[in-house]
C-alpha positions as CSV (number, residue, x, y, z in Angstrom):
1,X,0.0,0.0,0.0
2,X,1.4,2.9,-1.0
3,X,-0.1,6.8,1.0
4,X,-0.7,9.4,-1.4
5,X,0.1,12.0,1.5
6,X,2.0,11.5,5.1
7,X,0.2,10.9,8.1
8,X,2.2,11.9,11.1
9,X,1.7,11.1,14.3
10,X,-1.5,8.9,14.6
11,X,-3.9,9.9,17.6
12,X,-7.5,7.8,18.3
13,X,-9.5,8.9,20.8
14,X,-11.1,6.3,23.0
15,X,-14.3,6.6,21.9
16,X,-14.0,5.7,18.5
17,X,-11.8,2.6,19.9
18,X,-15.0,2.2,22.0
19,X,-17.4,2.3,19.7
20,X,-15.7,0.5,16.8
21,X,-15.0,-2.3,19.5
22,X,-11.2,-2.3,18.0
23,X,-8.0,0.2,17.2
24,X,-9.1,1.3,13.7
25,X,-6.1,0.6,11.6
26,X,-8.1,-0.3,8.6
27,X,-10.0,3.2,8.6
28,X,-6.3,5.1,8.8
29,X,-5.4,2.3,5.6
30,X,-8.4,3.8,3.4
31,X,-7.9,7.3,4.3
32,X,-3.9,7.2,3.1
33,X,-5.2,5.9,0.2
34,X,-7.5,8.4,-1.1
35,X,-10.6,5.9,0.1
36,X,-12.4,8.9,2.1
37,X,-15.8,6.9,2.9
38,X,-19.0,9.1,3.3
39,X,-17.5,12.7,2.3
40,X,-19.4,15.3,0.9
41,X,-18.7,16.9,-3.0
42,X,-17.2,19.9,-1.5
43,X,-14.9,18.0,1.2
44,X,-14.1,15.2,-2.1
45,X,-12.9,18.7,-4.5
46,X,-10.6,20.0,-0.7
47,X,-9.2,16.5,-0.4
48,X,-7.9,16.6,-4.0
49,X,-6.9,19.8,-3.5
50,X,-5.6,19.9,-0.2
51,X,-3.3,16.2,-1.1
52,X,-1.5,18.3,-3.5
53,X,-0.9,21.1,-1.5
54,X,-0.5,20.2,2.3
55,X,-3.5,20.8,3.5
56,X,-6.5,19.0,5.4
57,X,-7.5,15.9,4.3
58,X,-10.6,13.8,6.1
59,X,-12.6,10.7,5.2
60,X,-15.2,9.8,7.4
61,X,-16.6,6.0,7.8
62,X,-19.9,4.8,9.4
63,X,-19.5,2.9,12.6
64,X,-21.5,0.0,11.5
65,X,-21.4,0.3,7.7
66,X,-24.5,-1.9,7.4
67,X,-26.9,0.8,9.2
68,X,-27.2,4.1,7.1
69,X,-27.9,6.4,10.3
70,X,-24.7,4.6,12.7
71,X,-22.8,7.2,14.1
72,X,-19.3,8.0,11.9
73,X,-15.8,7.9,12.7
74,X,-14.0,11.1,11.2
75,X,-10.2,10.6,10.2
76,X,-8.4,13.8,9.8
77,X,-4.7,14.6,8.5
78,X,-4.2,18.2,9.9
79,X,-2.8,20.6,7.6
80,X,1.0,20.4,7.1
81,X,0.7,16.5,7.2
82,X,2.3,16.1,11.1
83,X,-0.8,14.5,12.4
84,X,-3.6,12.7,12.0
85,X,-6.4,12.2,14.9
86,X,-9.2,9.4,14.4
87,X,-12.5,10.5,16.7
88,X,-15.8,9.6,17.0
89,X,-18.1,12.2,15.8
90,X,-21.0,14.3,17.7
91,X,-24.3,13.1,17.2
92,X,-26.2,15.2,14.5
């Protein structure tokens, strides 16, 4: 597997270890590779942008990827590429 863009230090919160049941390795995987989940159009056209410049990158996965409304796991490389936190996101 090859990461279109560096990571940096990796950081999950406890409650998306919590609520995934496991340390989401696999979700950090997809996101190096350009496989952002559930974004929006406007975060999909940043993303593309922002992996050739430096700058924010997220992908966001659901929780349980078999129930539409599960609560989503957000995976963010920070600007400048020298970290990226996994959390659990606030209800909506």
């Amino acid at each position: 597997m090859m990461s279109y863009f560096l990571l940096g230090d990796i950081t999950i919160n406890d409650a998306a270890k919590k609520a995934l049941g496991r340390t989401p390795l696999d979700l950090v995987a997809r996101h190096a590779i350009h496989d952002h989940g559930i974004v929006t159009p406007d975060e999909i056209r940043a993303n593309v942008v922002n992996s050739l410049e430096g700058g924010e990158i997220v992908s966001r996965y659901r929780v349980d990827p078999t129930q539409p409304k599960s609560r989503t796991i957000l995976v963010k490389t920070h600007e400048g590429w020298g970290r990226t936190t996994v959390t659990l996101e606030k209800k909506s």
